[in-house]
N, C-alpha and C positions, 0 to 999 in steps of 0.2 A: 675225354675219358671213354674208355670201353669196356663191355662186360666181356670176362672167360668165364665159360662154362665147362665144366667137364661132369662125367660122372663116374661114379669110385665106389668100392665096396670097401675101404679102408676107417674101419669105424670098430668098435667094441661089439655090435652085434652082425658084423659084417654085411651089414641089408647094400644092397646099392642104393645111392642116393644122389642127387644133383647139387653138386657144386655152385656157386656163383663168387665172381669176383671183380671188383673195378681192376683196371688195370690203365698204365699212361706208358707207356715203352719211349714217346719223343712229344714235345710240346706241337701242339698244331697252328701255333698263330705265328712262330718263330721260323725263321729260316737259318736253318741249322748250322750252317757253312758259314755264316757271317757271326755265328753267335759261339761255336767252336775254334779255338784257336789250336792247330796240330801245329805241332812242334816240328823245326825245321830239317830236314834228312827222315822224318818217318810221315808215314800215309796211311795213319789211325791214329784217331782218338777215340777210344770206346768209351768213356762215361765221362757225363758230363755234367754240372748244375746250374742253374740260371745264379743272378748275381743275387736274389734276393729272395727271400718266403714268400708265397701267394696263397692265397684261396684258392681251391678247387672249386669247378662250377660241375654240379651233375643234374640234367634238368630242370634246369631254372632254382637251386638250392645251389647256395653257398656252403662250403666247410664254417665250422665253428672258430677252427683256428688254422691260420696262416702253416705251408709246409714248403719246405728244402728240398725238393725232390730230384734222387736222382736217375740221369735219364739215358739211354741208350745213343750215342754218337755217331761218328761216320766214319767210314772206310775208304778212301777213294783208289785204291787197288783192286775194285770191284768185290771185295767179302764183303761179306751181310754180318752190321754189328745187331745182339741180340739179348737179353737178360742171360745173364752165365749163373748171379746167383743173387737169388732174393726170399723174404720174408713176407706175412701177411700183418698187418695191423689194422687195427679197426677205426675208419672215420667218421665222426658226426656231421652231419647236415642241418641245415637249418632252413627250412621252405618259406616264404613268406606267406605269412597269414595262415600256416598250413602244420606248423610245428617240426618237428625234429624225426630225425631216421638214423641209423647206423648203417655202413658196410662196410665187410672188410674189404681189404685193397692190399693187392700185391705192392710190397715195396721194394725197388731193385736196389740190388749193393754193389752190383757190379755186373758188363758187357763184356762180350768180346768180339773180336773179329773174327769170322770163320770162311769156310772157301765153299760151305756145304749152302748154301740158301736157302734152301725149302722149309717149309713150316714140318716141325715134326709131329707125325701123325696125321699129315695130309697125304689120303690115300689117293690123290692127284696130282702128286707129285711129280712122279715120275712120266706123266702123261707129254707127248710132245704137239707141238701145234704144226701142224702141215700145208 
């Protein structure tokens, strides 16, 4: 799991303020390509979900309750698949011996495949290596 941060002036008092969010775009114990099955004649599958619910781990805390998550896929025509469109919902935690926390968490609903790669808003993007 990772945190997004940004920050926004998009509020009722218009103040800027700092954002924070878990975010999971693809599983990291899984290797994606054996866990993806793309369909024969096409070279994408952008979203995808494991077969079953899991607990999320966020430093050493468990979620309270098991989730279906979906996750950003592959492309093997060299696009970059990405969140195309998702929601925030809020997860509990439960720490041992430590008690309980909320965050919200980006939930994706759907990827896509694109030709553009770069992270938007990475003002390095465009930088080449020589």
């Amino acid at each position: 799991i990772g945190i997004s941060s940004r920050v926004t002036n998009d509020n009722t008092k218009c103040e800027m303020k700092k954002e924070q969010r878990l975010c999971l775009i693809q599983p990291c114990r899984t290797n994606i390509l054996k866990t993806i099955k793309i369909p024969k004649g096409k070279t994408c599958q952008p979203t995808f979900q494991l077969p079953a619910a899991e607990k999320l781990v966020f430093s050493g805390c468990s979620t309270t309750q098991s989730y279906r998550l979906t996750f950003c896929g592959v492309c093997l025509d060299r696009r970059c698949c990405v969140p195309n469109k998702s929601k925030m919902i809020t997860v509990q935690f439960e720490c041992p011996n430590e008690g309980f926390f909320k965050w919200k968490m980006m939930w994706i609903t759907s990827c896509v495949c694109q030709r553009i790669c770069s992270t938007p808003g990475d003002i390095f993007s465009e930088l080449k290596v020589l």
